[in-house]
ZADREN-497245 format. One record per atom (N, C-alpha, C): residue in one letter; x, y negated, z. Coordinates in steps of 0.2 Angstrom, whole numbers, plus 5000, padded with zeros to 4 digits. Each point is the difference from the previous one (the first is absolute). Layout:
aXYZ/...
This chain:
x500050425055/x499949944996/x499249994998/x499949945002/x498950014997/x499949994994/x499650044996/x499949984996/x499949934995/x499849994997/x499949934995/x499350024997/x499850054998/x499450024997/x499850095005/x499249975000/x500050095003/x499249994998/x500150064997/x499550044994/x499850055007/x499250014999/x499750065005/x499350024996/x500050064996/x499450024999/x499749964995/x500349964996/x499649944996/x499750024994/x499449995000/x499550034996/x499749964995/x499850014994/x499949954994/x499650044998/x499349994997/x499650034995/x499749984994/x499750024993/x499749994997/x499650024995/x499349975004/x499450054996/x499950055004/x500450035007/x499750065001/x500850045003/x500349984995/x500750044999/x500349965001/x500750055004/x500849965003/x500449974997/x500049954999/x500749964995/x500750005002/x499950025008/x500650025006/x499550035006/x500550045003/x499650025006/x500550025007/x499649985005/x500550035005/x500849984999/x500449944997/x500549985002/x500249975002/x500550035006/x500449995006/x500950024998/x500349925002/x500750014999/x500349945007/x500549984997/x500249935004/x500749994995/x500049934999/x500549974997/x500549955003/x500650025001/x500449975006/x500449944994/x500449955004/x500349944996/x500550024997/x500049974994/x500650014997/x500050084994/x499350025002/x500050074995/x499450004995/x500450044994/x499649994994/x499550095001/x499350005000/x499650064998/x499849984994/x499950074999/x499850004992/x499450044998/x499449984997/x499550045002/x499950044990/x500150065001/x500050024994/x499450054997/x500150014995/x499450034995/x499950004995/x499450044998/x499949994994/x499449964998/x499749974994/x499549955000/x499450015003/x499649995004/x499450035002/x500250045007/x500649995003/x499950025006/x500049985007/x499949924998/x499649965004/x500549965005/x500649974995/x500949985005/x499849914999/x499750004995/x499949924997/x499149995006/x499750035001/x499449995003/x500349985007/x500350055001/x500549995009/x500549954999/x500249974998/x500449934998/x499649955002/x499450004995/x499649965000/x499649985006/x500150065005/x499449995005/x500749985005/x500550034998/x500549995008/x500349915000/x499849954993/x500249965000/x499649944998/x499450045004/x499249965002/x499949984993/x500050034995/x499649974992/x499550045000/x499850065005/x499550055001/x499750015004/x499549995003/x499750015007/x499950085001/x500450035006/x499950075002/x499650045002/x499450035000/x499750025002/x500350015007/x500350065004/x500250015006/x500750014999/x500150015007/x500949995002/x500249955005/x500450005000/x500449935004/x500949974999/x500049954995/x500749984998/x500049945004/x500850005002/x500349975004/x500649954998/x500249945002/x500649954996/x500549975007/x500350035000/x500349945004/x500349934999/x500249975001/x500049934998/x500649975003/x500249964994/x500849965002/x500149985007/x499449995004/x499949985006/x500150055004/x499950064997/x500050095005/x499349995003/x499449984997/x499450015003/x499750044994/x499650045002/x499750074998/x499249984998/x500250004994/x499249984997/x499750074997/x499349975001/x499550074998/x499649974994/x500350014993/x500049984993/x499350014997/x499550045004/x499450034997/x499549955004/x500149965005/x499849965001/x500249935000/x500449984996/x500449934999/x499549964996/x500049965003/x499349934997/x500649994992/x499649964995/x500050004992/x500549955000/x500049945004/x500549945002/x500850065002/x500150035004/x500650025003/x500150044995/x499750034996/x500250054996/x500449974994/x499649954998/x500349954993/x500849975004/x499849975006/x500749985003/x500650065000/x499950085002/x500450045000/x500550014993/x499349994996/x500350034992/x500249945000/x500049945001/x500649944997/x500649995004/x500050035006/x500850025005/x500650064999/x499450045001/x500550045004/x499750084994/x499449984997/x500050064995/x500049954994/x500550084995/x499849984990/x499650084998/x500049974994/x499650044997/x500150004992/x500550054998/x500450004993/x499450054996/x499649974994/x499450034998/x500350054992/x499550044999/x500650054994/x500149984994/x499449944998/x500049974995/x500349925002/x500649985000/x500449935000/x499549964999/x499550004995/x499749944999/x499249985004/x500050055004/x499550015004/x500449965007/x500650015000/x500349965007/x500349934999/x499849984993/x500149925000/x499649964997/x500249944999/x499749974997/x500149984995/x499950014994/x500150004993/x500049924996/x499749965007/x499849924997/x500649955001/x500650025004/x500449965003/x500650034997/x500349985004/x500850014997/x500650045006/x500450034997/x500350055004/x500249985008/x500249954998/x500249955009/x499450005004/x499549984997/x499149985003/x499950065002/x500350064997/x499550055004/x500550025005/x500649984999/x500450035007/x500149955006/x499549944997/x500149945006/x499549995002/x499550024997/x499350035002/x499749995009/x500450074999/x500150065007/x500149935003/x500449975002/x500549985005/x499649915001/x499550004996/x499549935001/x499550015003/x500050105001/x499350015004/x500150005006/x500750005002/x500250035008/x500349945002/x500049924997/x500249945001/x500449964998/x500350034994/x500949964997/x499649934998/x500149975001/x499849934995/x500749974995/x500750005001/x500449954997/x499950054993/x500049954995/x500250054994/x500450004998/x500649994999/x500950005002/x500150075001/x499950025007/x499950045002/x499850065000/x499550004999/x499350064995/x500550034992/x500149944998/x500350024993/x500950045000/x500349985006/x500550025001/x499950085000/x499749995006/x499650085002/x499950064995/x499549964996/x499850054993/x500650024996/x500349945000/x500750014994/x500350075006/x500349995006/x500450055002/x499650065000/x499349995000/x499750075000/x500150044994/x500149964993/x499750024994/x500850045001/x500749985002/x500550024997/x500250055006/x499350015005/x500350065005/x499850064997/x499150004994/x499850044999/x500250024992/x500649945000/x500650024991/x499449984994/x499849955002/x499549944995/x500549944998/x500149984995/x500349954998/x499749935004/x500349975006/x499749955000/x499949924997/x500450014993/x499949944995/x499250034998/x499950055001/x499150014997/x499549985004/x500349965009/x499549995003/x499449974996/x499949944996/x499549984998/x499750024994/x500250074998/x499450064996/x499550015002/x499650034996/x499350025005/x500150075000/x499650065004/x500050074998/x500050024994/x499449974997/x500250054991/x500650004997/x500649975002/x500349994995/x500850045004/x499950055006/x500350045001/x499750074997/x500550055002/x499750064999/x499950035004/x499750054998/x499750055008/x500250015005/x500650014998/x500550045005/x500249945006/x500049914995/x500249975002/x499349955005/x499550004998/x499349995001/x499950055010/x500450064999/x499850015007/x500550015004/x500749974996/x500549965005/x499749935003/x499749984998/x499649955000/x499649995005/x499650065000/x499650005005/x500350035006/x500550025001/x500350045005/x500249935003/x500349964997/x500349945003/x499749965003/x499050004999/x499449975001/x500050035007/x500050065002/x499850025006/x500650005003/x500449994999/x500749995007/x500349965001/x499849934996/x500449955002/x499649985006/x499550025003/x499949985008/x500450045004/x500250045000/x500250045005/x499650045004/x499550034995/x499750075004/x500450045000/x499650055007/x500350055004/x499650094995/x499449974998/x499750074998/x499949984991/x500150054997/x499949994993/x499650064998/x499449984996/x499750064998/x500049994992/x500350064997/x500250014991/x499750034999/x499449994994/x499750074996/x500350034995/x500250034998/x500650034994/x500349924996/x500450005005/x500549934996/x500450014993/x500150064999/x500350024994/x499650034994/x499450005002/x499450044994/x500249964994/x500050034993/x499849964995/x500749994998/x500749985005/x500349974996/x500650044996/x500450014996/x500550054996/x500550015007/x500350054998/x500350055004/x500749965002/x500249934995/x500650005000/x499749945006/x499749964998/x499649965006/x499849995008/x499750084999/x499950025005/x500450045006/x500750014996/x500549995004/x500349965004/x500149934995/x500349955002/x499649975006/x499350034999/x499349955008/x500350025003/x499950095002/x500250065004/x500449975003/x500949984998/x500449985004/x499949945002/x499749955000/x500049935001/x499550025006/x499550024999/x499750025006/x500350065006/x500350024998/x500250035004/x500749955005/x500249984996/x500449935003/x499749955005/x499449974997/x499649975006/x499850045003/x499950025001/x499650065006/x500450005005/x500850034999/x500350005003/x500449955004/x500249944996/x500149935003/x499549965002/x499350014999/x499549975003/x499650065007/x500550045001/x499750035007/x499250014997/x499850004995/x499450004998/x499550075005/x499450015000/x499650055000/x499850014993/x499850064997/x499449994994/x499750095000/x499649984998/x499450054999/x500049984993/x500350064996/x499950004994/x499850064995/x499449994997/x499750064995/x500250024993/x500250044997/x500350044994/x499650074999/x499950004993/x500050075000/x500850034997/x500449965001/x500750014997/x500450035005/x500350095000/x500450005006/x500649985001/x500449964991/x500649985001/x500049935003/x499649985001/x499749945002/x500150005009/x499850045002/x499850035006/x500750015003/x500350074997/x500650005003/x500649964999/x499849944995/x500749955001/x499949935006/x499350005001/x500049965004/x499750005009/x499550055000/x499750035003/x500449995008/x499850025009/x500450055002/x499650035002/x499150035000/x499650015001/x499650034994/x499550055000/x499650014995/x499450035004/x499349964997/x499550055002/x499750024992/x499850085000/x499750024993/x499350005000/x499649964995/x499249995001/x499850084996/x499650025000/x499750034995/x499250005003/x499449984995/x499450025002/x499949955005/x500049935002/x500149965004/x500250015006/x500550055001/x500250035008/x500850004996/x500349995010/x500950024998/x500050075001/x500350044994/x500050085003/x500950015003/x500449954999/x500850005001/x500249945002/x500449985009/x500349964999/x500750025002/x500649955001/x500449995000/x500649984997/x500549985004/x500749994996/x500250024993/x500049944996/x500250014992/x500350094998/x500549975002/x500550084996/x499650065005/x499750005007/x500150055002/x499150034996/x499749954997/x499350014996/x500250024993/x500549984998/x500050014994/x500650054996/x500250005006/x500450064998/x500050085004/x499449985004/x499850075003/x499150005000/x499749974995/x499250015002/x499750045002/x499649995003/x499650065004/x499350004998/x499849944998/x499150014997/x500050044991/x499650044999/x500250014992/x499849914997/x499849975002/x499849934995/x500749974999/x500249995008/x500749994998/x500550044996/x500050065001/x500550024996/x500049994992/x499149994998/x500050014994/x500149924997/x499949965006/x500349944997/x500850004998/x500250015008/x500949994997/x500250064992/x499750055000/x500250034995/x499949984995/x499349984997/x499949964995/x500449944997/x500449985005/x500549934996/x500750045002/x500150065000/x500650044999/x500350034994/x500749974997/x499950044994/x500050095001/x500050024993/x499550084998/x500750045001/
């Protein structure tokens, strides 16, 4: 199978020092990786860089494309780039109000998307949003609310529905679940783990949460220090770790 994304040696600096260094994976279709850690270990820097909001220093990342042509992402002009992220990439940010727009209203931001890649009928646009609101368990009688008047939990159902009512293929999430109560962060957990699933999605997704990791994950790379010290398969990482960082991660959210 070719991959969808392939990571080689990708290097990120700042000031001098590594924000990520030397990392190399591949991301094939339909699979969730999970880049984990703790804060300052540079999993949010590699996000950033892998989903072009950072320019890299060295490396070479690659994309294949709904077409099967094989793009080299380190050299994409600023035009294909803004096209990519309004197709075929989203990008779910950790603060929900950072990935919307707070000026419009629930519908507008999920019809948004879909007036940059050509919908014109409004009819239709609106139908769209309504179904989308009630795929991601949003009351669609609230389509004409604005953001502030959901709550968090529901602000980044919101935003989740912003980047998939096109139909991209690669999803980049920065800790989807930060911030919000445990009983909340459950109810994302599964809903995203449902879209994932029925959307044949890719995502590349960052957490310092391992319960986060192992409910949705089928991959893990562990950052420490801007470098992966551990990759591999969810349970076989996480319930046989081999770096001390990992282990002292998985132990640390192990009851005593």
């Amino acid at each position: 199978m070719t991959p969808l994304l392939s990571a080689r040696a990708v290097t990120k600096q700042f000031g001098g020092r590594n924000g990520c260094a030397d990392v190399t994976f591949d991301l094939y279709p339909g699979e969730v990786l999970c880049i984990v850690g703790e804060s300052g270990s540079g999993k949010s820097t590699l996000l950033n860089t892998l989903a072009l909001r950072a320019e890299a220093d060295s490396g070479a990342l690659r994309y294949t494309n709904t077409n099967g042509e094989a793009i080299d992402l380190f050299s994409l002009s600023e035009p294909r780039r803004r096209l990519l992220m309004r197709t075929e990439w989203g990008f779910v940010q950790q603060n929900s109000r950072d990935g919307l727009r707070l000026g419009v209203s629930a519908g507008a931001n999920i019809g948004e998307p879909l007036m940059a890649v050509g919908a014109r009928h409004y009819g239709q646009i609106r139908n769209t949003a309504s179904q989308w609101m009630e795929r991601v368990e949003l009351d669609p009688a609230r389509i004409d609310e604005l953001p502030s008047a959901f709550s968090g939990g529901m602000q980044q159902r919101l935003q989740i529905a912003r980047n998939l009512v096109t139909g991209p293929r690669l999803v980049f999430m920065d800790e989807p679940t930060a911030g919000l109560d445990v009983s909340v962060q459950a109810r994302l957990l599964d809903l995203l783990r449902t879209l994932t699933t029925t959307l044949h999605l890719s995502v590349l997704i960052v957490t310092h949460d391992i319960g986060v990791a192992r409910l949705l994950a089928h991959r893990l790379m562990v950052m420490q220090g801007g470098k992966v010290v551990e990759a591999g398969l969810t349970d076989q990482v996480l319930d046989d770790p081999q770096h001390p960082y990992t282990q002292t991660l998985v132990s640390s959210v192990l009851p005593v």
